[in-house]
C-alpha positions, 0 to 999 in steps of 0.5 A: 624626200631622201634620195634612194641609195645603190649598194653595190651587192644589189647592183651586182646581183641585178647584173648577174641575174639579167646576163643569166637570165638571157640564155635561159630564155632562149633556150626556153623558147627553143624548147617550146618550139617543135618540128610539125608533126604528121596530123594522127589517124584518129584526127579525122574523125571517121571511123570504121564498123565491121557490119558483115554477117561473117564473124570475122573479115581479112585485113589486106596490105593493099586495096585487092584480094588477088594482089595484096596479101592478108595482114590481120582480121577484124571481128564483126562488130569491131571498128577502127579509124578510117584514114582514107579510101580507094581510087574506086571506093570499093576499099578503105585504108584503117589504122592498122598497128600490126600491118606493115607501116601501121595501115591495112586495107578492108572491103568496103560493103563489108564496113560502115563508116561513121559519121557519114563522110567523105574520105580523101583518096589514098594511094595503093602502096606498091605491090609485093615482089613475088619471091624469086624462083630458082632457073635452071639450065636446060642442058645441065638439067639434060645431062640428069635426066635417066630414061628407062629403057623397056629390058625384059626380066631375065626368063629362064631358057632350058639346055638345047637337046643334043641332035638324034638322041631323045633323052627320056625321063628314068623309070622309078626302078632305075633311079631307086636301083643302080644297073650294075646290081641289076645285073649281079641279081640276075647272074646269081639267080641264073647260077641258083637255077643251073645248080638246081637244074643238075640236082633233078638230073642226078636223082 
């Protein structure tokens, strides 16, 4: 039997390859190592069936159709996974990807779930702030309040008449002809009849 022989290049490498070798194992350990995980939605198993005879149903954010406002729709006959239901039952939370959070909230006479189950109660999420409304002062807005007032249209009104003269609408001679030629026609016509008068008298 001859005795085996240690050379010091094999001795060396298998030094180096088991100081190397620690750190790799540890942090391969730490790699397999993960942090828990929430369990999925689709890890209960349940799912949800739109059997409404409308064609289509609202998707809500919470489990009310006076509270929670409408997030989406589902067709009829389109499902999806259920993650839970209602204090009462009458409203079941799904999978939701473009409500807030990724869930959303379905009427439950109008689904079927499958396979029959049980679903654990969720809570409701809290209700929507309503946006703010803008107050006003009652006195500043007072001070801009115009109230019309009932003023008559302005009338015409005619010239009050002079006491003791009665102003009488012209006759048409006196508006188409002055006085003073009035009077020249007569005095002309009154010399014409003198003159003829004396001629009668010389003959």
């Amino acid at each position: 039997m001859t005795p085996y022989k240690f050379q010091p290049l094999t001795l060396t490498l298998a030094i180096l390859l088991i100081v190397l070798g620690i750190p790799f194992a540890s942090s391969s350990t730490d790699v397999l190592a993960q942090q828990p995980t929430e369990t999925p939605a689709a890890a209960t198993g349940l799912f949800i069936t739109v059997v409404t005879n409308e064609p289509q149903i609202n998707v809500r954010m919470g489990p009310s159709s006076t509270v929670y406002p409408v997030v989406g729709f589902l067709l009829t006959g389109s499902s999806a996974p259920a993650l839970g239901r209602s204090q009462g039952g009458d409203w079941v939370q799904i999978e939701f990807p473009s409500a807030p959070g990724g869930k959303g909230w379905v009427y439950s006479p109008l689904v079927q779930v499958s396979p029959p189950g049980n679903l654990q109660v969720v809570e409701a999420p809290p209700t929507p702030v309503p946006p703010a409304t803008s107050t006003i002062d009652p006195t500043l807005a007072a001070q801009f309040v115009i109230v019309p007032t009932n003023t008559r249209l302005p009338t015409f009104t005619p010239a009050p008449t002079l006491a003791g003269f009665d102003f009488e609408q012209p006759d048409a001679i006196t508006v188409g002809v002055p006085w003073a030629s009035i009077i020249i026609v007569l005095t002309i016509l009154g010399v014409i009849g003198f003159l003829l008068s004396l001629i009668r008298r010389r003959k």
